[in-house]
C-alpha atoms as an extended CHARMM CRD file, in Angstrom:
* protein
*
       211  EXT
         1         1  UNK       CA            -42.7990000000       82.4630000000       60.0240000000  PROA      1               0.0000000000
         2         2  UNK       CA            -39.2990000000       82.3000000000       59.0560000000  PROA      2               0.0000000000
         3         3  UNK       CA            -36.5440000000       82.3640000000       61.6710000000  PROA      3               0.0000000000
         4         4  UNK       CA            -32.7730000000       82.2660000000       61.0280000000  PROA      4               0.0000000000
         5         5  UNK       CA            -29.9120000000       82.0560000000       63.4260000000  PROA      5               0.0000000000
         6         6  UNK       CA            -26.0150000000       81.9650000000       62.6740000000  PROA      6               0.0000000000
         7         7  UNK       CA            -22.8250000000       81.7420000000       64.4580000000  PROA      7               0.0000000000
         8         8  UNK       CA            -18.9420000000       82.5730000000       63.6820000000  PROA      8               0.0000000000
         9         9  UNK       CA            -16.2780000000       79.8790000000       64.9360000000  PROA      9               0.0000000000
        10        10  UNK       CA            -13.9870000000       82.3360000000       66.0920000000  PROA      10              0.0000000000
        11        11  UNK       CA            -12.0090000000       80.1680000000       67.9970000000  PROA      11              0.0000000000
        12        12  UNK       CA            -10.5460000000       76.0880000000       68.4240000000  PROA      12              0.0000000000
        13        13  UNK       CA            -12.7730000000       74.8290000000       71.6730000000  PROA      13              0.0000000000
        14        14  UNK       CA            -10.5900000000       73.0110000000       74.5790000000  PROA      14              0.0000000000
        15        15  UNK       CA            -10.8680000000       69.7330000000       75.0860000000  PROA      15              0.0000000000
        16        16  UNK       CA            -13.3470000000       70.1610000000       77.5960000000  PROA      16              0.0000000000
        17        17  UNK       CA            -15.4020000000       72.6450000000       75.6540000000  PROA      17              0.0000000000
        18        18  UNK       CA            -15.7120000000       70.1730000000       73.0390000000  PROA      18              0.0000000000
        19        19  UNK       CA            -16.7430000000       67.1530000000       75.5690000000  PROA      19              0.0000000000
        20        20  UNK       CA            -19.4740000000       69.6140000000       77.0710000000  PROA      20              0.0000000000
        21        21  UNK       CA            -21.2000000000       70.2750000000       73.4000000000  PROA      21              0.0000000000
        22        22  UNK       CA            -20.9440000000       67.0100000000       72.6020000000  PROA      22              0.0000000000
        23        23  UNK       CA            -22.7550000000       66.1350000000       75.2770000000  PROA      23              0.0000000000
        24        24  UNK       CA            -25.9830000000       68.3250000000       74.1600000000  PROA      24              0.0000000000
        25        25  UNK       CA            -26.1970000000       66.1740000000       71.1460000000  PROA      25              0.0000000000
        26        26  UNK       CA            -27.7620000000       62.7280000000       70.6180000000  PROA      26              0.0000000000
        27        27  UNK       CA            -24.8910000000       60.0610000000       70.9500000000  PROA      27              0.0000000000
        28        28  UNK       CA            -25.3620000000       59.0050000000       67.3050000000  PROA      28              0.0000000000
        29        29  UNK       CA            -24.6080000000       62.6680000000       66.4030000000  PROA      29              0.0000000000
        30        30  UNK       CA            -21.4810000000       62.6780000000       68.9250000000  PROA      30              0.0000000000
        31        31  UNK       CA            -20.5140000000       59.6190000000       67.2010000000  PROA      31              0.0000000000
        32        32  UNK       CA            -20.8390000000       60.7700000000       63.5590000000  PROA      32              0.0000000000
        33        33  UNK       CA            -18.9580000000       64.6070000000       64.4730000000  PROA      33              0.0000000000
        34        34  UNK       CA            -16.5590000000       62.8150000000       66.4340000000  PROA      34              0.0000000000
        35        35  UNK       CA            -15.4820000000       60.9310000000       62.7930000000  PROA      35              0.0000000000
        36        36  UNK       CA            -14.6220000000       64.5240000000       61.6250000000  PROA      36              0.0000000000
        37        37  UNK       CA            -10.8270000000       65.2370000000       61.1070000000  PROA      37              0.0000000000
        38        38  UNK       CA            -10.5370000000       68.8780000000       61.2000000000  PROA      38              0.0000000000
        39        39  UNK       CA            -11.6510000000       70.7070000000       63.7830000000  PROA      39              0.0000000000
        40        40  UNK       CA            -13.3120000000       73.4470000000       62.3410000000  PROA      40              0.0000000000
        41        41  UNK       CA            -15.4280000000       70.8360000000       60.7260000000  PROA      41              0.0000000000
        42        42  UNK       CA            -16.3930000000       69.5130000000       64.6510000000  PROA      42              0.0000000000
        43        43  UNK       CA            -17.1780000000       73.0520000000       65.8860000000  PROA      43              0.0000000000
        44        44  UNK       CA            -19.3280000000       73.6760000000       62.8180000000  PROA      44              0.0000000000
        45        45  UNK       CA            -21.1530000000       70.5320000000       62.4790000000  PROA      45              0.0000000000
        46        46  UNK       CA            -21.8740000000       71.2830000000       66.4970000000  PROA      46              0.0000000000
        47        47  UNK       CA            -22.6950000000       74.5180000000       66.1060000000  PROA      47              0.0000000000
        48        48  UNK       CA            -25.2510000000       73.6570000000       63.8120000000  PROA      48              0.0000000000
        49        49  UNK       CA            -26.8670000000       71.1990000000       65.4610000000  PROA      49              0.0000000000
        50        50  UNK       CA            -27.0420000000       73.6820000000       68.4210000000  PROA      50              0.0000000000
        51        51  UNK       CA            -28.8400000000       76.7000000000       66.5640000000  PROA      51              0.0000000000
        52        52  UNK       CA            -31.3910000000       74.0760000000       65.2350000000  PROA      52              0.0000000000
        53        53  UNK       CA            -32.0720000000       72.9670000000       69.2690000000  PROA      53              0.0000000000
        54        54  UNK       CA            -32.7870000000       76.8400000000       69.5860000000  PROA      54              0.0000000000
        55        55  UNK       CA            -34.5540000000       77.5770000000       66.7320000000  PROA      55              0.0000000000
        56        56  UNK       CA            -36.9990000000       74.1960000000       67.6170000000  PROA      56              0.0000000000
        57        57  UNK       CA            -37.7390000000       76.4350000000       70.7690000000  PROA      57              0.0000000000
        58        58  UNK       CA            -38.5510000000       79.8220000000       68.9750000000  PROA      58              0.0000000000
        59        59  UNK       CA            -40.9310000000       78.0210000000       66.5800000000  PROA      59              0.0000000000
        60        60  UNK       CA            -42.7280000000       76.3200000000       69.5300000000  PROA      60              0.0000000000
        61        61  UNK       CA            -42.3250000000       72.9700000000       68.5030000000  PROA      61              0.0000000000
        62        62  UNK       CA            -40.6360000000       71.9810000000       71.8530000000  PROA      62              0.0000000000
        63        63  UNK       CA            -42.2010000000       68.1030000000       71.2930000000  PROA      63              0.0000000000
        64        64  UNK       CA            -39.2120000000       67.9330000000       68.9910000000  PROA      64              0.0000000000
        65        65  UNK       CA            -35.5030000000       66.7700000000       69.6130000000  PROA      65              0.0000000000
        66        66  UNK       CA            -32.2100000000       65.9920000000       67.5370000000  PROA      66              0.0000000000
        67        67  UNK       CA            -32.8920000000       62.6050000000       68.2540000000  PROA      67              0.0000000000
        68        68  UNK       CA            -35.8420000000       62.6000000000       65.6980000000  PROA      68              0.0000000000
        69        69  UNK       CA            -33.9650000000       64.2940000000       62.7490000000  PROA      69              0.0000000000
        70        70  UNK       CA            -34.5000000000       61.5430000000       59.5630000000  PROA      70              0.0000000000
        71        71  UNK       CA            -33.2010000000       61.6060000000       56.2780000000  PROA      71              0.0000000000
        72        72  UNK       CA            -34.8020000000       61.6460000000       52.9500000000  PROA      72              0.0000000000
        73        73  UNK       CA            -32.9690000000       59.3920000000       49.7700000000  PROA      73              0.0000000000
        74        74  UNK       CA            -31.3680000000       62.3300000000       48.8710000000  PROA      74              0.0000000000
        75        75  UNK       CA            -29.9080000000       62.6700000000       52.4010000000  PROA      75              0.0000000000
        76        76  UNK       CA            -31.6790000000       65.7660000000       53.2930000000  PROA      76              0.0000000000
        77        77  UNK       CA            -32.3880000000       66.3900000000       57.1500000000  PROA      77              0.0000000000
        78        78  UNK       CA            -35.9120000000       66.6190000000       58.0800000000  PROA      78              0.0000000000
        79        79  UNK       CA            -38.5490000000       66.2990000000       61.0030000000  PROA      79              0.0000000000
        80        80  UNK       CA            -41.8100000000       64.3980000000       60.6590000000  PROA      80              0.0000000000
        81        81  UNK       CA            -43.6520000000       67.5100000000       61.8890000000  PROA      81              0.0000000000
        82        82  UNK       CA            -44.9510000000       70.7630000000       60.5990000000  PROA      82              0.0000000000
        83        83  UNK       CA            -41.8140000000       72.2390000000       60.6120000000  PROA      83              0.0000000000
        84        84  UNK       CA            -38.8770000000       72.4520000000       58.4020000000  PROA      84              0.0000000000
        85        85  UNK       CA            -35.1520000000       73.3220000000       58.5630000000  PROA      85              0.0000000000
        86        86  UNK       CA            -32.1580000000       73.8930000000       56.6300000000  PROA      86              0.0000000000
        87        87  UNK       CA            -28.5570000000       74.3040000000       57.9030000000  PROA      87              0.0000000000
        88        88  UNK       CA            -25.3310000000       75.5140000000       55.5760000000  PROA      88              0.0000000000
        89        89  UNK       CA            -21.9780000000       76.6600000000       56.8480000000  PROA      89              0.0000000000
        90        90  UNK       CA            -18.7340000000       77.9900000000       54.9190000000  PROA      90              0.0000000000
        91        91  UNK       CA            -15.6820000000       79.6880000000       56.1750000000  PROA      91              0.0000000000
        92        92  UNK       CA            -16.2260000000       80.4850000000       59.9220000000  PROA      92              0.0000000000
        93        93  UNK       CA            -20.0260000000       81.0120000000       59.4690000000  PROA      93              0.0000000000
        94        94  UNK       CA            -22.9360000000       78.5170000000       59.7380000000  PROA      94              0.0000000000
        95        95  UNK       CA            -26.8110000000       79.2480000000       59.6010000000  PROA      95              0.0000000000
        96        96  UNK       CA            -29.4360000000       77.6560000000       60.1160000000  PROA      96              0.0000000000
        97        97  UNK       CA            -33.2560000000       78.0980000000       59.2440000000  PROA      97              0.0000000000
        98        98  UNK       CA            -36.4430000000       77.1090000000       60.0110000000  PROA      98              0.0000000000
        99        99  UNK       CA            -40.0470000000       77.6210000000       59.2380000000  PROA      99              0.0000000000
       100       100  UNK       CA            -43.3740000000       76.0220000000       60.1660000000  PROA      100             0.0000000000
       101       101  UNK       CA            -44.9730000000       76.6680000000       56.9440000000  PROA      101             0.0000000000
       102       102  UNK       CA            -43.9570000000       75.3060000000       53.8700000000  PROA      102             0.0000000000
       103       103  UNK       CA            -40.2660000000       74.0750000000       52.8480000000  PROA      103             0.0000000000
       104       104  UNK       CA            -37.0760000000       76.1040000000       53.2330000000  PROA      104             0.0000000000
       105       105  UNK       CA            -33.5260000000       76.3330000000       52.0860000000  PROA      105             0.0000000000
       106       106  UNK       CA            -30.3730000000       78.0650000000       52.8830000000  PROA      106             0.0000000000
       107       107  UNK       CA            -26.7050000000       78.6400000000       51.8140000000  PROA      107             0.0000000000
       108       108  UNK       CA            -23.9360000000       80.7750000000       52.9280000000  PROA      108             0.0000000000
       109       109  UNK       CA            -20.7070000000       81.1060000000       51.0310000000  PROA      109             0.0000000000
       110       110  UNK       CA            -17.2940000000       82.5750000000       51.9780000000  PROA      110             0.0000000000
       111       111  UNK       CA            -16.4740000000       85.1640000000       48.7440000000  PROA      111             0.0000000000
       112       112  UNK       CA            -13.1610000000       83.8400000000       47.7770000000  PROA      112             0.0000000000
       113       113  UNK       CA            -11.2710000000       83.8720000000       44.1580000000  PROA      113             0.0000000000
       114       114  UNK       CA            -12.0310000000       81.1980000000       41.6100000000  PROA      114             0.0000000000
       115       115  UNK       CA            -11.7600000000       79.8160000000       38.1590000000  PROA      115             0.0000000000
       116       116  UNK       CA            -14.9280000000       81.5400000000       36.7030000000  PROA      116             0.0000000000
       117       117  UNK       CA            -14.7650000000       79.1080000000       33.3160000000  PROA      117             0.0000000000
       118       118  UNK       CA            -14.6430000000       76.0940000000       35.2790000000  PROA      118             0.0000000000
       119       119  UNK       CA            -18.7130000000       76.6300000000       36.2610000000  PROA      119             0.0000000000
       120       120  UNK       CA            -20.2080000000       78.0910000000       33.1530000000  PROA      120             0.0000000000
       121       121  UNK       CA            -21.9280000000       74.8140000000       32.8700000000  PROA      121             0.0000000000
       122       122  UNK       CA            -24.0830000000       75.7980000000       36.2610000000  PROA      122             0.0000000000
       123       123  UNK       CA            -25.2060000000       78.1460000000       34.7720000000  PROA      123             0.0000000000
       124       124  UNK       CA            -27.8200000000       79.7880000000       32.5300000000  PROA      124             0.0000000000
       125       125  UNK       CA            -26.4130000000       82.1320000000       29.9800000000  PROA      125             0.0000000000
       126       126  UNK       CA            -28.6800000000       85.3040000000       31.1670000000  PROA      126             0.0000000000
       127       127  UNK       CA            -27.1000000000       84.4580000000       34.5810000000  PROA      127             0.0000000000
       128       128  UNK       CA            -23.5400000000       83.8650000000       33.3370000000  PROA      128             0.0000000000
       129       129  UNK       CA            -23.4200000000       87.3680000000       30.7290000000  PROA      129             0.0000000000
       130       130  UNK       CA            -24.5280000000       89.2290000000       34.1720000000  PROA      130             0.0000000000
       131       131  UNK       CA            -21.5140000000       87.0740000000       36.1600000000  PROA      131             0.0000000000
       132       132  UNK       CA            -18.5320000000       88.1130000000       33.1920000000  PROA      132             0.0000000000
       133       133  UNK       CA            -19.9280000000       91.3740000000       32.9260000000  PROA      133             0.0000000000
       134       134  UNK       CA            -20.1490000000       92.6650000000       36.8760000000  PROA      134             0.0000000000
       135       135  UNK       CA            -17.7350000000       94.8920000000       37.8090000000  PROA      135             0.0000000000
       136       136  UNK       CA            -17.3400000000       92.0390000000       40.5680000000  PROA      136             0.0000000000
       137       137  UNK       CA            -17.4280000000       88.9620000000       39.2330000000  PROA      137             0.0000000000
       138       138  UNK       CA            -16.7400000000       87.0660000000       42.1460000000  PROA      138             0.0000000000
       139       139  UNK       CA            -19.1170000000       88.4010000000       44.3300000000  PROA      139             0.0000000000
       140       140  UNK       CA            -21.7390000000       87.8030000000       41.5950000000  PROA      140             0.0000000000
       141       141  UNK       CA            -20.7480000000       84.2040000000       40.8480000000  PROA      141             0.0000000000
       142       142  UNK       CA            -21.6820000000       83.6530000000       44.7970000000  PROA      142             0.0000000000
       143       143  UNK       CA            -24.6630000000       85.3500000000       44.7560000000  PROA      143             0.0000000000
       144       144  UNK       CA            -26.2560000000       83.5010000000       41.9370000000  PROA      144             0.0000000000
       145       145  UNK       CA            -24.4970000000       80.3530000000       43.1420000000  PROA      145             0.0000000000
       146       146  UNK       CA            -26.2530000000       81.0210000000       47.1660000000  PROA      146             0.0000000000
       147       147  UNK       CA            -29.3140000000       81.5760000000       45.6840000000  PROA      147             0.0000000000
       148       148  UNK       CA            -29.0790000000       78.3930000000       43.2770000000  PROA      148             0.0000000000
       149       149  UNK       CA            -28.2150000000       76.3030000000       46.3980000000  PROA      149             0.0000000000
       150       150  UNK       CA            -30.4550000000       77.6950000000       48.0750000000  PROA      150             0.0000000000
       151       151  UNK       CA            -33.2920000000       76.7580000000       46.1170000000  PROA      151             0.0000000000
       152       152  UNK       CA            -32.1430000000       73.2270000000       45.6060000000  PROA      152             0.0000000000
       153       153  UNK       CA            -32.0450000000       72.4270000000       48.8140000000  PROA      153             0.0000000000
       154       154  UNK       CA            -35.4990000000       73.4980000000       49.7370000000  PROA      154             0.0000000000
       155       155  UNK       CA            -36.4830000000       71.4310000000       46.7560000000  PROA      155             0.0000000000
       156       156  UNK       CA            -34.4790000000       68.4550000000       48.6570000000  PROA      156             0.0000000000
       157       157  UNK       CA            -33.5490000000       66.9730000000       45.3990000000  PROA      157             0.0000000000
       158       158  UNK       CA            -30.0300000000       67.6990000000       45.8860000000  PROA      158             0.0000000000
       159       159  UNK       CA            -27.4290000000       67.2400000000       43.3170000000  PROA      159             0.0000000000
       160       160  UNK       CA            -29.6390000000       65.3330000000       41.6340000000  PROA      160             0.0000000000
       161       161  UNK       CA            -31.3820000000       68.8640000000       40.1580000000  PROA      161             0.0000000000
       162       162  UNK       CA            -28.6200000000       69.8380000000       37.3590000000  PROA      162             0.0000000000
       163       163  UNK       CA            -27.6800000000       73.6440000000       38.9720000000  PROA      163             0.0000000000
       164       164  UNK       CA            -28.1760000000       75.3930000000       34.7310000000  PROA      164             0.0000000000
       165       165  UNK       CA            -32.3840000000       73.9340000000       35.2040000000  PROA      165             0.0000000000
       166       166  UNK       CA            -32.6140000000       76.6950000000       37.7640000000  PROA      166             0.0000000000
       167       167  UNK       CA            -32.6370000000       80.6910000000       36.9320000000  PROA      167             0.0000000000
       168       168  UNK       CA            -32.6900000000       82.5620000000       39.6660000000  PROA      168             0.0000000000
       169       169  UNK       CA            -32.0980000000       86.2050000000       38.2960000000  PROA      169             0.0000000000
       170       170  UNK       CA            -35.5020000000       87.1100000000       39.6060000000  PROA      170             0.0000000000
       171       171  UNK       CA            -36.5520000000       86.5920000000       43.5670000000  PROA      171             0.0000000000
       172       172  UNK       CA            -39.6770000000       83.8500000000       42.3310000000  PROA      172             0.0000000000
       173       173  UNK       CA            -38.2190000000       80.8290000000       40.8870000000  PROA      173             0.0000000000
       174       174  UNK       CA            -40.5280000000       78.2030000000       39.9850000000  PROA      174             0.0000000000
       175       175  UNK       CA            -39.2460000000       74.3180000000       39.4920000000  PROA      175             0.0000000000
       176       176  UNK       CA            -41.7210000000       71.5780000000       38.9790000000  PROA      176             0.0000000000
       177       177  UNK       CA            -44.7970000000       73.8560000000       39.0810000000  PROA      177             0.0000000000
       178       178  UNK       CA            -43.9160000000       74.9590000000       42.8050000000  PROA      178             0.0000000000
       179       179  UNK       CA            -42.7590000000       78.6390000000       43.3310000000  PROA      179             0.0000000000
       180       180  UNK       CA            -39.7200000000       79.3490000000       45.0960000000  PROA      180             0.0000000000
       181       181  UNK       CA            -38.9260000000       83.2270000000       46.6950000000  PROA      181             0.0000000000
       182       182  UNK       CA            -35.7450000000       83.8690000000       46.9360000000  PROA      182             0.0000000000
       183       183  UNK       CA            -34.4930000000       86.5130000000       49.9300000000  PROA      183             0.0000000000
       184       184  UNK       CA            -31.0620000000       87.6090000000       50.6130000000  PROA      184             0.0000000000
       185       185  UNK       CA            -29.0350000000       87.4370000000       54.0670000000  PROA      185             0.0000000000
       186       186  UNK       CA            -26.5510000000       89.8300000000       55.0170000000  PROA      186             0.0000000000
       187       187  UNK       CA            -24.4580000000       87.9120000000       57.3190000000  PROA      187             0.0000000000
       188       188  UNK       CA            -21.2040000000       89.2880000000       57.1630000000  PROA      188             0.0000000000
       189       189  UNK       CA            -18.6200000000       91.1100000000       55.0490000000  PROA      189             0.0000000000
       190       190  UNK       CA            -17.2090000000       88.8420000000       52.0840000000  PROA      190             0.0000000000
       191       191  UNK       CA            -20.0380000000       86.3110000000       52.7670000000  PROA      191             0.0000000000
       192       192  UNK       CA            -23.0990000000       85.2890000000       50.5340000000  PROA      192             0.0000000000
       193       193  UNK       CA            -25.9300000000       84.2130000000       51.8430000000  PROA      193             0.0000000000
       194       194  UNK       CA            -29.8720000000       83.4120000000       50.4950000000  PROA      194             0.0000000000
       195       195  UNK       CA            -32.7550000000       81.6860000000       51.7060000000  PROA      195             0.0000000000
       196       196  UNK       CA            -35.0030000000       80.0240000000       49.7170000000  PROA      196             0.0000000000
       197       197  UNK       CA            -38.7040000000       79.1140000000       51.1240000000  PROA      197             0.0000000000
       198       198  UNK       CA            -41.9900000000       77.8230000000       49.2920000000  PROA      198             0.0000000000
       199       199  UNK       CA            -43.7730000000       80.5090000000       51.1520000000  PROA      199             0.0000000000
       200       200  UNK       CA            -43.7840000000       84.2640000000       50.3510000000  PROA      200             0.0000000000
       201       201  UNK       CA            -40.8010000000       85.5260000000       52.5250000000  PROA      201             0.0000000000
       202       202  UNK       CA            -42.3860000000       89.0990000000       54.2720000000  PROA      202             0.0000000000
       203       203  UNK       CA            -39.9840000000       89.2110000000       57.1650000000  PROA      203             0.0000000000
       204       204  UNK       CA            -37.0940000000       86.7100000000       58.2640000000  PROA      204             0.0000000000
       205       205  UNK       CA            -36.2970000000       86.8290000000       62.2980000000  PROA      205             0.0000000000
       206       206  UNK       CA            -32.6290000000       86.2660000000       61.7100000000  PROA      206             0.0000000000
       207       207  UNK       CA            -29.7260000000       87.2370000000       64.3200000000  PROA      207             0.0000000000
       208       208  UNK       CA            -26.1140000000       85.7910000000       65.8600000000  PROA      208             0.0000000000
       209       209  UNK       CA            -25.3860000000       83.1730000000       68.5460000000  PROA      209             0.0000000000
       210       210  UNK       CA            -22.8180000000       82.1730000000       70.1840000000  PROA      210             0.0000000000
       211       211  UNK       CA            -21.9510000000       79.1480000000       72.2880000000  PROA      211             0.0000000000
């Protein structure tokens, strides 16, 4: 099962809002957000932590807390358990996902202008011809690039897996001899978003939260 909830920032939390998330957290979580400059980069980093307490609960794995998150070398979150999780914000938006079968990966990206020939290198050239020739090419670049992420992250290899080894024009992607299914998100207007799971992806339980 594959369950995915998200939530907009719509708004700069008082002072007191911000004490009373904090508090939900493990102090070495308060401690690391509180190191955060911006705000929107408080609010998101709580936010996130937040869906993954509720998603722990909707995958009935309640003998789990924040407090036992670890880190691989590649500093990937993780739990020692049966379950795994993947969180990814941009913009206003952050998402996170979970499944209890197999490993998973998400990202979300805000559709904004860019310098298309500054990432030709990330990419393949089947996947770059379909990026100059959309009608869109924006909106393409983030697609493939959310669905690239996306599968590197549930690889949890990180930057360490060059972005141009992986094609993802088709929805199976297969890296190392494990297959990868690709699904897409629909999140909200001039947003990208894919998830990217080890496991055949039939139906994802995805919907909004706020706090």
């Amino acid at each position: 099962m594959v369950i995915c909830y998200y939530s907009e920032i719509n708004k700069q939390w008082s002072e007191s809002e911000l004490e009373e998330k904090l508090k939900l957290l493990p102090e070495p979580l308060q401690i690391e957000i509180k190191r955060k400059k911006r705000w929107m980069d408080q609010q998101l980093s709580i936010t996130g932590k937040l869906l993954l307490k509720e998603l722990i609960v909707a995958l009935e794995a309640s003998q789990l807390s924040l407090a036992a998150i670890k880190y691989t070398d590649h500093n990937r979150p993780w739990f020692d358990s049966r379950i795994d999780f993947n969180i990814a914000h941009s913009g206003n938006f952050v998402i996170c996902c979970g499944t209890n079968s197999g490993s998973i990966g998400v990202d979300i990206e805000l559709i904004k202008p860019i310098e298309l020939d500054d990432y030709i290198d990330y990419f393949t050239s089947d996947e770059w011809r379909i990026i100059r020739d959309s009608e869109h090419p924006s909106d393409s670049f983030f697609e493939f690039w959310t669905r690239k992420e996306a599968v590197v992250k549930a690889v949890g290899a990180g930057l360490h897996i060059p972005l141009s080894d992986i094609d993802v024009i088709n929805n199976r992607v297969i890296y190392n001899e494990i297959d990868y299914y690709i699904q897409k998100l629909i999140i909200a207007k001039d947003y990208q978003c894919h998830l990217a799971s080890t496991e055949p992806i039939a139906i994802v339980d995805y919907k909004q939260i706020q706090f």
